[in-house]
N, C-alpha and C positions, 0 to 999 in steps of 0.2 A: 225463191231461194233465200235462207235464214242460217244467220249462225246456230248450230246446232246448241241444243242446252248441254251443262257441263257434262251431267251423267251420259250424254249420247256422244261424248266426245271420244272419237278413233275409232267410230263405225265405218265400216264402208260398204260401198255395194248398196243393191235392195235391200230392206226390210222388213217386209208385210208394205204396205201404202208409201213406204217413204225409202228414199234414194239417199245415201249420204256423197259424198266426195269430203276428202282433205286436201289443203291448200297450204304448204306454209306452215303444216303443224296445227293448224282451224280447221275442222271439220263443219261444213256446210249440211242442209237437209233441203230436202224439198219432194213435196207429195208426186207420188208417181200414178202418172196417165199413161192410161191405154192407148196408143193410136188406133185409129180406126182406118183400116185400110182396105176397106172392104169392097167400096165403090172409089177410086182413083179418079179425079180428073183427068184431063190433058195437062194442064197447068200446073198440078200434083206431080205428074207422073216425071212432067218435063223438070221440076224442081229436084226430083229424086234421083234422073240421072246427072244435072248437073250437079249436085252436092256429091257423090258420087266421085265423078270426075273432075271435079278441083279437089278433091280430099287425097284422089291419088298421087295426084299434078302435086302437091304440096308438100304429100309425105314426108323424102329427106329433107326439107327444109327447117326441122327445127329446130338447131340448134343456130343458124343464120336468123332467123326470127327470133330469138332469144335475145339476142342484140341489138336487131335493127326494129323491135318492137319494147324494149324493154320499160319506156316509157307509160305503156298501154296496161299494164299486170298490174288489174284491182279485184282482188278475189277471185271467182271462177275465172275470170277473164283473162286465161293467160295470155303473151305473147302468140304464140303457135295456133291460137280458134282467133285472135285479132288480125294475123295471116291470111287464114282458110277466109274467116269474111269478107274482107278486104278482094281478095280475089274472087270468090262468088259475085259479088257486089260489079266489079269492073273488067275480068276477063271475057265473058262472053260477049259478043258482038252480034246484034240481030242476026238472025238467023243461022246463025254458025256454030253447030252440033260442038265442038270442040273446043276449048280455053286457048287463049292466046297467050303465046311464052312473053311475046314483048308488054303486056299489060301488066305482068308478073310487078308487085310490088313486094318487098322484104322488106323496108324500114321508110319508118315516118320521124315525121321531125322539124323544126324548125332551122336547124344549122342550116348554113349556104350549103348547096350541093356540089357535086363536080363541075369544071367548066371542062369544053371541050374534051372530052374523052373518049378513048379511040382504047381497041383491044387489038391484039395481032400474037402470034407463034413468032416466038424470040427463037427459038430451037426445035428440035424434033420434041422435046419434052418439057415446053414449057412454053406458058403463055403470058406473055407480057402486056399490063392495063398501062396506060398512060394516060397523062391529065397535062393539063396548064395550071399552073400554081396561082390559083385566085385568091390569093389572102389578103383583108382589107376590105375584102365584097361584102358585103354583108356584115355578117360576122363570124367568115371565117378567118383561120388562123392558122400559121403555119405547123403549128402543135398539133392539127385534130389529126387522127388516124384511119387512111382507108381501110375498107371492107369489101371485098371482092367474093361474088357467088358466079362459077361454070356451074351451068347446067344443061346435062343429057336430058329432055323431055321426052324422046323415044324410050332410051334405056333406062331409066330413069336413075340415072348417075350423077352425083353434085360432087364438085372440087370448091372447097371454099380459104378463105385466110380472113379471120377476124383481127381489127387494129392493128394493121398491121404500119406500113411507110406513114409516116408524115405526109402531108400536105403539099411540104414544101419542097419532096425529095421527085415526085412529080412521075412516078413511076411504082408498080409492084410485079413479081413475077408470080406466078400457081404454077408448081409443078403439077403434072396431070402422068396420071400412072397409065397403064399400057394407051397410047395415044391413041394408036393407031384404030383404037375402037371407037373414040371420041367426033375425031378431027373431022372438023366441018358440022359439028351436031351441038357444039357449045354454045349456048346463050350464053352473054356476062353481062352482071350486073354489080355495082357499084355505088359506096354509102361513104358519106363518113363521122366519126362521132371523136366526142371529146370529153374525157371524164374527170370532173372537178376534184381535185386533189381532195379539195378542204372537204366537202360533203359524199364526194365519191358517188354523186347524180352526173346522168348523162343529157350529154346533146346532141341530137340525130338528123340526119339529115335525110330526105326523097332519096328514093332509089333513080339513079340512074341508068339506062337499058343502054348497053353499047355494040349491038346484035350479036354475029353468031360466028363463031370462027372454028 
């Protein structure tokens, strides 16, 4: 993968031999290969249905990964493929056909993560995260802002709230629209980041899994 030359810039798609992508307004190139899949391993085959199956598992995720990866985004390498591998990489669990929701990670980072955090239904239509205000740990601060992902992995349904409460406020609600399809199928997971006025760079933190309500 090469920056494209000027005259090949805002190609996209094949070419004859060559693949473009843009990025950012930089179109990338790179030669395209045939795979050859004509004799599959087991090893192959088992690789193609798990990429497969985390690519679906991940889908609505990207606009959460947008945020909770955003540190990750150097050229092709979005947010959203630093997701899918991340999850390739760590949801599968010897021998077990299917991805695991609680492996699920959406952001990386060095900020302190949640402490103790618990999820529950505040009401028929809404799901309340809760934490302990750790500020001073690390380095977090009452200023950073959570980030809270429900997700349906059957239906494949996400309810998300990017930077949303402080820290310090120790609480968030998600409303979740008709519930009643939901309830009891929601995994939550929970981030939090802080974004430097002066340079407008972020700090992210581990997701944390607080299961399924």
């Amino acid at each position: 993968m090469a920056r494209a030359p000027l005259h090949e810039q805002g190609l996209n798609g094949r070419h004859g031999d060559k693949v473009y992508y843009t990025v950012n307004g930089i179109t990338y190139v790179r030669t395209y290969v045939v795979p050859d899949h004509s004799a599959p391993s087991e090893l192959q085959t088992m690789g193609w249905d798990r990429f497969y199956l985390a690519n679906q598992f991940v889908k609505p995720l990207t606009k959460i990964f947008r945020l909770g990866f955003i540190n990750y985004q150097t050229g092709m390498r979005s947010p959203a493929k630093v997701g899918l591998s991340k999850f390739l990489k760590t949801a599968f669990k010897e021998g077990e056909p299917e991805p695991v929701p609680s492996l699920l990670q959406v952001s990386g980072g060095d900020l302190t993560g949640m402490s103790e955090g618990s999820v529950e239904w505040k009401d028929e239509k809404t799901v309340l995260v809760k934490w302990q205000n750790n500020a001073g740990e690390g380095n977090a601060a009452n200023r950073d802002k959570v980030s809270v992902l429900l997700y349906d992995t059957v239906k494949i349904r996400s309810f998300h709230c990017t930077e949303g409460n402080p820290r310090s406020m120790e609480m968030q609600e998600i409303p979740v629209s008709n519930p009643d399809r939901y309830r009891g199928n929601l995994h939550a997971y929970a981030f939090f980041t802080f974004k430097n006025p002066r340079n407008g760079k972020y700090e992210v933190s581990r997701t944390v899994y607080l299961g399924k309500v």
